[in-house]
C-alpha positions in Angstrom: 160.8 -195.1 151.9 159.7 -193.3 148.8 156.8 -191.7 148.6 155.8 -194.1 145.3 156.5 -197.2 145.6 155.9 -199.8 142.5 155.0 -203.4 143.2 155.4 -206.5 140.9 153.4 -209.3 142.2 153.6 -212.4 140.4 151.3 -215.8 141.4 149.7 -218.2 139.3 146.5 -218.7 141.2 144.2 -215.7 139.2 141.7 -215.4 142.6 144.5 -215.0 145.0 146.6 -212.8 142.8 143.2 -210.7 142.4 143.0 -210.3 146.3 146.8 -209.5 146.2 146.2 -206.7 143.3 143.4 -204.7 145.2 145.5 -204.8 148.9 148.7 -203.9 146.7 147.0 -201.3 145.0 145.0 -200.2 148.5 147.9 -198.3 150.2 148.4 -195.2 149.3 151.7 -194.0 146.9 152.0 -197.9 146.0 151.3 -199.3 142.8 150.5 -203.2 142.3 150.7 -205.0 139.2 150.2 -208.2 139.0 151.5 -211.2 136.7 149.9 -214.6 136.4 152.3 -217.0 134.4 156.4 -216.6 134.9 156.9 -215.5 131.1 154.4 -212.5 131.8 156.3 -211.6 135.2 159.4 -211.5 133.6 158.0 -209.5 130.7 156.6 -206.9 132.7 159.8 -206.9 135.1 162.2 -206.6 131.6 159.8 -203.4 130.7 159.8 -201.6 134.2 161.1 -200.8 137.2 159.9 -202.1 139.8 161.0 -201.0 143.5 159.9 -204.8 145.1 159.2 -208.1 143.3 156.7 -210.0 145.2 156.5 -214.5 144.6 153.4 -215.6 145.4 151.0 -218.5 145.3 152.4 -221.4 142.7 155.8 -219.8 142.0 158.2 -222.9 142.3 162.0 -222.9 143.6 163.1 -222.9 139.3 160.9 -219.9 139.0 162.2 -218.0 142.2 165.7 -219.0 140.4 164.7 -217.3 137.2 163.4 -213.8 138.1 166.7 -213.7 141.0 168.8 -214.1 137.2 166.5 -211.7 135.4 167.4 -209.4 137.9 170.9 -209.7 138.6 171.6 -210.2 134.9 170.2 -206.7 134.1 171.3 -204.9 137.8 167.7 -204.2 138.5 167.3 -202.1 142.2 164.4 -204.7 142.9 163.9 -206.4 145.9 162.9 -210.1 145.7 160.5 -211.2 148.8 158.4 -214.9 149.1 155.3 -214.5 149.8 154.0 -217.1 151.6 150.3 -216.3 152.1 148.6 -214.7 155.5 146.3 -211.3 155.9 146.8 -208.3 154.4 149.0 -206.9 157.3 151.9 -209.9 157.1 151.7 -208.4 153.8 152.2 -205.3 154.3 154.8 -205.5 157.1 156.8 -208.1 154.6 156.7 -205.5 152.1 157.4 -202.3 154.4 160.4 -204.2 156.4 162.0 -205.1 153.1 161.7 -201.8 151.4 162.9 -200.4 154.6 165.8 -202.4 154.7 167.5 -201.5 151.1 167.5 -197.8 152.2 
């Protein structure tokens, strides 16, 4: 993995995603930013790169179908993972065995 690694979060539950930001944004040489409605996410994932996009809480199937076309559409090196709740090591180890994988 790279020593940076840049994290696009998107949920639309603003506590959860808050607790997502701060373990994100807790490791160190990753950066979190989160997104709390699908018209931000997409937004934010048009104007940066992003090494891993991360569906959270309230993201529905349509959505999920939406940012996978945002980023095929514009060959994007992001990774797509669900998110499906749990501590912050399942996070992590989601996160870590995905980014591990594309290399």
């Amino acid at each position: 993995m790279d020593n940076h690694i840049k994290l696009l979060a998107v949920g639309y539950d603003p506590a959860i995603m808050q607790v997502v930001a701060r373990l994100l944004n807790s490791h160190t040489g990753w950066t979190g930013v989160i997104a709390l409605t699908r018209e931000d996410g997409l937004e934010k994932l048009h104007n940066e790169n992003y090494d891993a996009l991360l569906l959270c809480v309230g993201v529905s199937a349509g959505d999920e179908k939406e940012f996978r076309r945002a980023v095929d559409t514009h060959h994007l090196p992001t990774i797509i993972i669900r998110h499906y709740g749990g501590g912050s090591g399942l996070l992590e180890n989601e996160l870590r065995a995905a980014l591990d994988h594309q290399q």
